[in-house]
N, C-alpha and C positions, 0 to 999 in steps of 0.2 A: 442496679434495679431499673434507673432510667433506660437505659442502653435496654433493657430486655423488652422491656414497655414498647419503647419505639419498635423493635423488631416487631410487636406483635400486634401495631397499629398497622404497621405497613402491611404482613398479611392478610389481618383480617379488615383492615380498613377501604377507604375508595379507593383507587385507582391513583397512581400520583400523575395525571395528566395534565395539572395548570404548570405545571411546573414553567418556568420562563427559560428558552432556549437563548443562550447571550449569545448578541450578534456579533458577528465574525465578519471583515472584514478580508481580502481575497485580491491583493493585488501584487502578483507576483513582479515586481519590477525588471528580473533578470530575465523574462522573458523580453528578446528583441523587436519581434513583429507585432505592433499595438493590435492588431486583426488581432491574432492567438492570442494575444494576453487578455484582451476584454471576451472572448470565447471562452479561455480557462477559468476567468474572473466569474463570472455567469452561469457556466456549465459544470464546472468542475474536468476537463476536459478542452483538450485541441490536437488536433493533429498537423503535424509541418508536415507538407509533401517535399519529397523526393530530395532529400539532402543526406542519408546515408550510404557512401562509396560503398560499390559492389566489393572492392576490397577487404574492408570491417567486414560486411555480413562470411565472406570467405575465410577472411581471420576465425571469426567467432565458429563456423561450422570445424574447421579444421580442428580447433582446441575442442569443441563438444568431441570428436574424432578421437580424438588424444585419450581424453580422460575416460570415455567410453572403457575404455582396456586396461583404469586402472583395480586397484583394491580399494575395495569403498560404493565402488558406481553398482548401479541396479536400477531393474527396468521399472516402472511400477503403473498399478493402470490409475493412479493418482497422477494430479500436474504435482511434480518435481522440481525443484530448484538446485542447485549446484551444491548448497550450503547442507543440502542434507547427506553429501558421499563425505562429508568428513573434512579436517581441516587443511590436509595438503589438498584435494581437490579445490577448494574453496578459494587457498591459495593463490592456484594456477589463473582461477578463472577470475580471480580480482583483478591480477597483474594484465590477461587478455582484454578485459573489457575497458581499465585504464588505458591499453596502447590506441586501440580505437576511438577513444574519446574526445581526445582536443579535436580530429578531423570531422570529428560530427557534430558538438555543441559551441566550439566556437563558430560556426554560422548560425545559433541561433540563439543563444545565449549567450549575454555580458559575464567577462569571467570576474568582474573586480565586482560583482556584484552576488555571486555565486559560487558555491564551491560541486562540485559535480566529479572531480577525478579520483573519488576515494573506491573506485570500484563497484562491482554490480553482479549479476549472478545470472548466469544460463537457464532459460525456463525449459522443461522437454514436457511436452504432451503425447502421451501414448496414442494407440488405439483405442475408443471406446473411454478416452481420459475427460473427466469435462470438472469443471470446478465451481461449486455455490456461492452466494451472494458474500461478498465481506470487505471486510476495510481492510486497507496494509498501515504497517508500522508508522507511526510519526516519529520522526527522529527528531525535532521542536516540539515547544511546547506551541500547539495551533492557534493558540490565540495570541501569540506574539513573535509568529513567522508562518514560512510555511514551506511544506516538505511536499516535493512531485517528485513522480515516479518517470523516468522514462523508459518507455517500453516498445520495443524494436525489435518487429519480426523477419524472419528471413526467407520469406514466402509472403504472396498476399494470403488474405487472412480473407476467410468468408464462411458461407454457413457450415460446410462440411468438414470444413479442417477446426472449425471450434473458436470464434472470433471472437471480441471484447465484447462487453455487455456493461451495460451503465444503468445508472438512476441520475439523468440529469439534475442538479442543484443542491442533491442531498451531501455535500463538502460542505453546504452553509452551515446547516440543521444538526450533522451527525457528527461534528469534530467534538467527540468526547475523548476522552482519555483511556487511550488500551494504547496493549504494544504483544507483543509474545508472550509477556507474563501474564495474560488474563486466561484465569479459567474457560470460561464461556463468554460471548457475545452475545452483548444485550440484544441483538435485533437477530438473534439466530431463530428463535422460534417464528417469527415471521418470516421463512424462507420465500416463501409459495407467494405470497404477497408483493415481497421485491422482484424476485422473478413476472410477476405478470406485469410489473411497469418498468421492467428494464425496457432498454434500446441498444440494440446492435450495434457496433462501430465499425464501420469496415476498413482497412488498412493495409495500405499498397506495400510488396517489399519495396527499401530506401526508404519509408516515410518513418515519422515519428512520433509517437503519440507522449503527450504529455499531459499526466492526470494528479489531480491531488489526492494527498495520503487517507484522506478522510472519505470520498469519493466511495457510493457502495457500487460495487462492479463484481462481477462475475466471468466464466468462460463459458463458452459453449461446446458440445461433445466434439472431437475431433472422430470424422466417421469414415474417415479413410485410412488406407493400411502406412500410410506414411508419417514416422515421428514430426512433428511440428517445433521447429528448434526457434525460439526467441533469447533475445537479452534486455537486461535491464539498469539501468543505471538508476543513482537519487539524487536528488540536489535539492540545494537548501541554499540560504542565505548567507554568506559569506561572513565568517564570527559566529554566527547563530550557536546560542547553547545547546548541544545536545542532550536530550533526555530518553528516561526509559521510564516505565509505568509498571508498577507492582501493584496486583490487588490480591492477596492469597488469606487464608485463614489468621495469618498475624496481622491483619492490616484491619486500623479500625473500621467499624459497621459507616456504614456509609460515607465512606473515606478513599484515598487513593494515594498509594506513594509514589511519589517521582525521583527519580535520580536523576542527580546530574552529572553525565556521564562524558567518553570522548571517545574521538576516533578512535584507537585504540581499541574503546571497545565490541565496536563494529568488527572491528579486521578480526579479532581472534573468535569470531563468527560462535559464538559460549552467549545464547541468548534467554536462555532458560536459567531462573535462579537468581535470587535476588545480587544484584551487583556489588562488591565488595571494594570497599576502600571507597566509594563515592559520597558525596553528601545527597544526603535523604530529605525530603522535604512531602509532608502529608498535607492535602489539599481533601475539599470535598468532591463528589464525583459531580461531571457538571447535567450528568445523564440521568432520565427522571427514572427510580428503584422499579416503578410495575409499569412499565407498558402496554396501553392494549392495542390492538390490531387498529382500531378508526381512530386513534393519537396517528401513527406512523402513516396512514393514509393522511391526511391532513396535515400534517409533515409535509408528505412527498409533494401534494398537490399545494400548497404556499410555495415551493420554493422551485419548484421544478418550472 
């Protein structure tokens, strides 16, 4: 009866906007250059120029090459990731983007401080492919590490080929708890909103952008007739617990389950579906239930 109550304060009631955002704290220690670490610290966001071997990015074309021709691949005018042609593709391209990896983060990242060679996934953008505002996975729980994404194009990147798009700061404000397992995203109906206070990133081939998991970013339309191939790798904290987030119809009302999960089950690329055999552990959501449009303006603008 309480449980129903509550549901039906929260519809018909205010708005949950006092809610208090807990402060997050953002100091990636395994970044080496203090310039980029107090940029990603601040921005959510840095890019290292010019420390990927023309090498790697020819590796990495070569293996898109490959798999292109397997069973499983298909073109789509969505952005694509590797992890969707299936588990041998998946695979192939774990093993490709580990061979290039020591030569490209050990100059910029501490490895005893960091784990980063567990593989990564080839991004392909069509013609006419562009991708809306959102967060990617945390593989930590973000208030007691933190998960970046590296993300390594093989071309420069600019407005016509469909280039990175950001909301500076918003890694403070918006590390809530989601992973693959969430229905919907809280901040989806404010599309249009994040959209007009994004910013462009622009990015050289050989450079490297490194951004946090929480970070809202987007792509831009790719509007030329040529696929746009990137790769990606994660890293994290060296030991760092990894976890996974369920929030689905069994999961209590204003709740959120976390697993705690491992490499393992990364690699067998099965991210849909509650995880089996792990210990479970139910937390509240740290994310306020109604959002409105001038919360998440106000959001952006404190922390940006």
């Amino acid at each position: 009866m309480m449980n129903l109550l509550t549901r039906l304060l929260d519809v018909f009631g205010q708005p949950e906007t006092e809610k208090s955002i807990p402060n997050r704290i953002v100091n990636p220690l395994y970044i080496l250059n203090e310039i980029n670490r107090k940029e990603y610290s601040e921005k959510g966001y840095t890019v290292v120029k010019a420390v990927v071997p023309d090498a790697a990015i020819k590796h990495i074309l070569s293996v898109h090459e490959d798999i292109s021709k397997m069973e499983g691949y298909f073109e789509s005018d969505k952005l694509e990731t590797s992890i969707a042609f299936g588990p041998r593709i998946h695979e192939i391209v774990i093993e490709a983007v580990k061979k290039v990896s020591v030569d490209i983060f050990d100059k910029i990242l501490d490895p005893n401080r960091c784990d980063y060679d567990f593989g990564g996934g080839i991004i392909i953008k069509n013609k006419g492919c562009w991708f809306a505002p959102h967060q990617d996975c945390s593989i930590v729980d973000e208030y007691k590490g933190t998960t970046t994404y590296a993300w390594i194009p093989t071309v420069d990147m600019n407005e016509d080929n469909g280039t990175f798009y950001a909301i500076q700061g918003s890694h403070l404000w918006a590390a809530w708890q989601r992973s693959s397992q969430y229905p919907s995203w809280p901040l989806k109906k404010f599309s249009k909103l994040l959209w007009d206070r994004m910013e462009p990133i622009f990015i050289d081939k050989g450079d490297v952008l490194l951004f946090d998991s929480a970070l809202i970013h987007a792509s831009g339309e790719n509007k030329t007739a040529v696929k746009r191939i990137a790769f990606n790798v994660c890293i994290i904290e060296k030991d760092a617990q990894h976890v996974q987030y369920v929030n689905d119809k069994k999961t209590p009302y204003g709740q959120v389950e976390k697993f705690l999960v491992d490499l393992e089950y990364w690699y067998k690329g099965q991210l849909w579906g509650r995880p089996k055999g792990y210990t479970r552990i139910v937390e509240d959501t740290i994310y306020p239930r109604r959002l409105t449009e001038k919360y998440v303006e106000t959001l952006i603008n404190k922390y940006r």
